[in-house]
C-alpha positions as a printed NumPy array, in Angstrom:
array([[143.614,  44.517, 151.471],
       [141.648,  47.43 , 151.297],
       [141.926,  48.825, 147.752],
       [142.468,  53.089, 148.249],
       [143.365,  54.866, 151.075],
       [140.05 ,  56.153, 152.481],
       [138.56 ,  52.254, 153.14 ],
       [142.013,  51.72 , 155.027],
       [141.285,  55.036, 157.278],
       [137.697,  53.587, 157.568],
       [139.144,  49.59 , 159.068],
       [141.886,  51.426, 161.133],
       [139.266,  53.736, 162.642],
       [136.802,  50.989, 163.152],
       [139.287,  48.776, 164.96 ],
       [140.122,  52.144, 167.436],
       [136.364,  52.565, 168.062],
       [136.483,  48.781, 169.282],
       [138.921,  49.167, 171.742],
       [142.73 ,  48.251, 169.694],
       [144.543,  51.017, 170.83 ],
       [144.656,  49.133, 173.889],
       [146.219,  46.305, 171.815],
       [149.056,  48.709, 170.5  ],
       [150.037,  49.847, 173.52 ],
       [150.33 ,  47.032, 175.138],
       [152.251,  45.511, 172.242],
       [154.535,  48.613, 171.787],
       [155.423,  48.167, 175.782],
       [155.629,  44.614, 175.634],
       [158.115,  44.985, 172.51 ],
       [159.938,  48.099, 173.728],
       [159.014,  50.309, 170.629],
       [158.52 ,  54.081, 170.23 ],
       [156.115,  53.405, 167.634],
       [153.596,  51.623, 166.039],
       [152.581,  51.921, 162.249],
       [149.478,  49.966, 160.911],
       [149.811,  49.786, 157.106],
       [147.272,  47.353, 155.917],
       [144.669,  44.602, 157.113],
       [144.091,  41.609, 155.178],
       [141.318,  39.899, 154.854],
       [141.853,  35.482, 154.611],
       [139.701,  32.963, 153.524],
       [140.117,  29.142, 153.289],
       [137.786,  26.562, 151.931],
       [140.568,  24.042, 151.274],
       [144.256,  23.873, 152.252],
       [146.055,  20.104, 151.949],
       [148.775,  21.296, 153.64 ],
       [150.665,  24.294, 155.842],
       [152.175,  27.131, 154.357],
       [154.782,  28.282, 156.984],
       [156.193,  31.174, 156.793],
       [156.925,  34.525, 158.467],
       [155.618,  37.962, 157.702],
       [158.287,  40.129, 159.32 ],
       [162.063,  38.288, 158.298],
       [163.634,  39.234, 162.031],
       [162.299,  42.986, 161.826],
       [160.282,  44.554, 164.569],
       [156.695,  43.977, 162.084],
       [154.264,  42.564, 164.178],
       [151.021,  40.486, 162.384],
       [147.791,  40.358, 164.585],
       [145.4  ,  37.813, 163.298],
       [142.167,  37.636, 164.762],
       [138.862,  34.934, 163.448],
       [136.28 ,  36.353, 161.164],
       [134.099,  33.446, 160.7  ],
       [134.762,  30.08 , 161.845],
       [133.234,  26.674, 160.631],
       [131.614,  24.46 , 162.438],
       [131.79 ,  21.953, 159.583],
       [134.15 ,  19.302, 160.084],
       [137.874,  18.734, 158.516],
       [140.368,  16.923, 158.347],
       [142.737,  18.722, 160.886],
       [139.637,  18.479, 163.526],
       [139.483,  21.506, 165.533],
       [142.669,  22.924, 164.353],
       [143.091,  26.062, 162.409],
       [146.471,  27.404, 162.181],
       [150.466,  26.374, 162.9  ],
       [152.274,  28.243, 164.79 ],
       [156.168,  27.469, 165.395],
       [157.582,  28.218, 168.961],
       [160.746,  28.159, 170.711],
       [164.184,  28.788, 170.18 ],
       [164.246,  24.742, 169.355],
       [161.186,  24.805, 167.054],
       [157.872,  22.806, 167.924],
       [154.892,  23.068, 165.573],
       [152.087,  23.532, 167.613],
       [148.4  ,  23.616, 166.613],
       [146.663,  26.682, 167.313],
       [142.329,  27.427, 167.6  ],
       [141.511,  30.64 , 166.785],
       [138.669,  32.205, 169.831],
       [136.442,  34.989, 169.131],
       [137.597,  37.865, 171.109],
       [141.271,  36.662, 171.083],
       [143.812,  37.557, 168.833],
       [147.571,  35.743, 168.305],
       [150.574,  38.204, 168.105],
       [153.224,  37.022, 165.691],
       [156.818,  39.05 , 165.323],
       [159.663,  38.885, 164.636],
       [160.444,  35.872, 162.539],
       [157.657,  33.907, 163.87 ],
       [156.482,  31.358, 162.011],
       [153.197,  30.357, 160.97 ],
       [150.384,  28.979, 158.565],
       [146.974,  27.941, 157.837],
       [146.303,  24.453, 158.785],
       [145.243,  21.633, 156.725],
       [141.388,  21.931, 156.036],
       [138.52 ,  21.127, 153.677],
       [135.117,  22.704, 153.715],
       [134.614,  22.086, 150.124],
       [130.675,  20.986, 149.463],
       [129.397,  21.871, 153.217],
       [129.058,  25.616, 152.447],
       [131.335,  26.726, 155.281],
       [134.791,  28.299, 155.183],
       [137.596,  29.851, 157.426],
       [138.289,  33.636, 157.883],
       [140.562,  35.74 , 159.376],
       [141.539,  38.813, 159.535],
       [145.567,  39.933, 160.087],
       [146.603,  43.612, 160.433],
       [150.137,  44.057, 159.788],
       [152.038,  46.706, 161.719],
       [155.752,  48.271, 162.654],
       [157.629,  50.39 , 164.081],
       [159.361,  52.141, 161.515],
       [160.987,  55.041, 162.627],
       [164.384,  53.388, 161.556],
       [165.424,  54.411, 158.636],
       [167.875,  51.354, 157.706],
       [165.23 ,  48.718, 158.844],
       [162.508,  50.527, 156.745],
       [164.682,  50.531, 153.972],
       [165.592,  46.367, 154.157],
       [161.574,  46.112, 154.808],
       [160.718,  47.512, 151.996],
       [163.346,  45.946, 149.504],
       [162.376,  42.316, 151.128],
       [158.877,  42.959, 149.593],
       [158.374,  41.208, 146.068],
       [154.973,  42.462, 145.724],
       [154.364,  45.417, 148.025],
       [150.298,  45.366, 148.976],
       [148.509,  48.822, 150.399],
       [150.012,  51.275, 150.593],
       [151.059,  51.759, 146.855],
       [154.745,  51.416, 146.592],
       [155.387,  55.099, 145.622],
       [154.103,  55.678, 148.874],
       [155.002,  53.328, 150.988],
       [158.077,  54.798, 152.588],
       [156.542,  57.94 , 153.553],
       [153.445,  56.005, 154.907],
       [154.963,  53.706, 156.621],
       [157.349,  56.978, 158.664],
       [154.457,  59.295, 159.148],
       [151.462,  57.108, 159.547],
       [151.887,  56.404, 163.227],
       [148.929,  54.793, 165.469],
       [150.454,  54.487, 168.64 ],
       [153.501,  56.573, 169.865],
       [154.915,  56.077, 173.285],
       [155.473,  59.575, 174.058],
       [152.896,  61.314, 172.474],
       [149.709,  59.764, 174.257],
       [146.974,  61.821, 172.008],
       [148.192,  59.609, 169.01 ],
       [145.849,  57.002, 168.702],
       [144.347,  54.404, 166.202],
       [141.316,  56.883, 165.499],
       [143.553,  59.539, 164.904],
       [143.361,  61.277, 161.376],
       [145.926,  60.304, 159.133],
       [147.718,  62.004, 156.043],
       [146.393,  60.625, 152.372],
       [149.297,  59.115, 150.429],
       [147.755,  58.297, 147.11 ]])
């Protein structure tokens, strides 16, 4: 994650300059929100994963986790062209998923998902991604069960987190001049 406030503005700015507020809006339409907040990016590098980590980043609430590639290998692995798990379906079937440069996979809700098995160990290559994390938290009762479901809250700090997660909106449905780009309050 970015580490202060200002190099968060700076990735959330960039991303607007390339284009994602088309993203948010179409995922704030698709979803049915009033809102969307971005609170941090994360960066994701593997050299070496023996197995899947599956899990979900949002526990049923309406948190959304883009992940688009970074850098992708052209080394070989062990999982062949494969680079992430993604479980689908309301009768749940692993499927393998390639990440594609210019695409990005939408998980929410309690999707399900992980890195997949890997090694570039030795051949100087590695896997990166990069997932930006988002919400609509206008709700006060969902923000609140968010944020006590986090163990170890990332950016924003924790003190702050409530009130930048509420006022630091990038996409609102009825207010069109809100946009990724847009300036945003410092909570720090």
């Amino acid at each position: 994650c970015p580490d202060d406030d200002e190099s968060n503005e700076q990735f959330m700015h960039a991303l607007g300059e390339a284009g994602w507020d088309t993203v948010l809006e179409a995922l704030g339409r698709e979803a049915d929100l009033d809102s969307l907040s971005m609170f941090y990016p994360s960066f994701i590098a593997m050299t070496h994963s023996q197995t899947a980590f599956m899990h979900s980043d949002s526990d049923n609430h309406e948190i959304f986790n883009l992940i688009f590639p970074v850098t992708q290998s052209n080394a070989t692995n062990s999982a062949g062209v494969r680079e992430a798990e993604v479980v689908v379906g309301s009768d749940p079937v692993n499927v393998p998923y390639t990440y594609e440069p210019d695409h990005v996979i939408a998980l929410g809700k309690d999707g399900m998902h992980g890195t997949a098995p890997g090694d570039f160990r030795g051949t100087g290559h590695f896997r990166m991604v990069v997932s930006v994390y988002m919400g609509d938290f206008q709700d006060d009762e969902m923000l609140d069960e968010y944020i006590r479901g986090w163990q170890d809250p990332p950016y924003p700090r924790p003190w702050n987190l409530r009130r930048a997660l509420k006022e630091r909106i990038h996409w609102d449905r009825h207010d069109p001049t809100i946009k990724s780009q847009s300036p945003q309050k410092n909570f720090l």
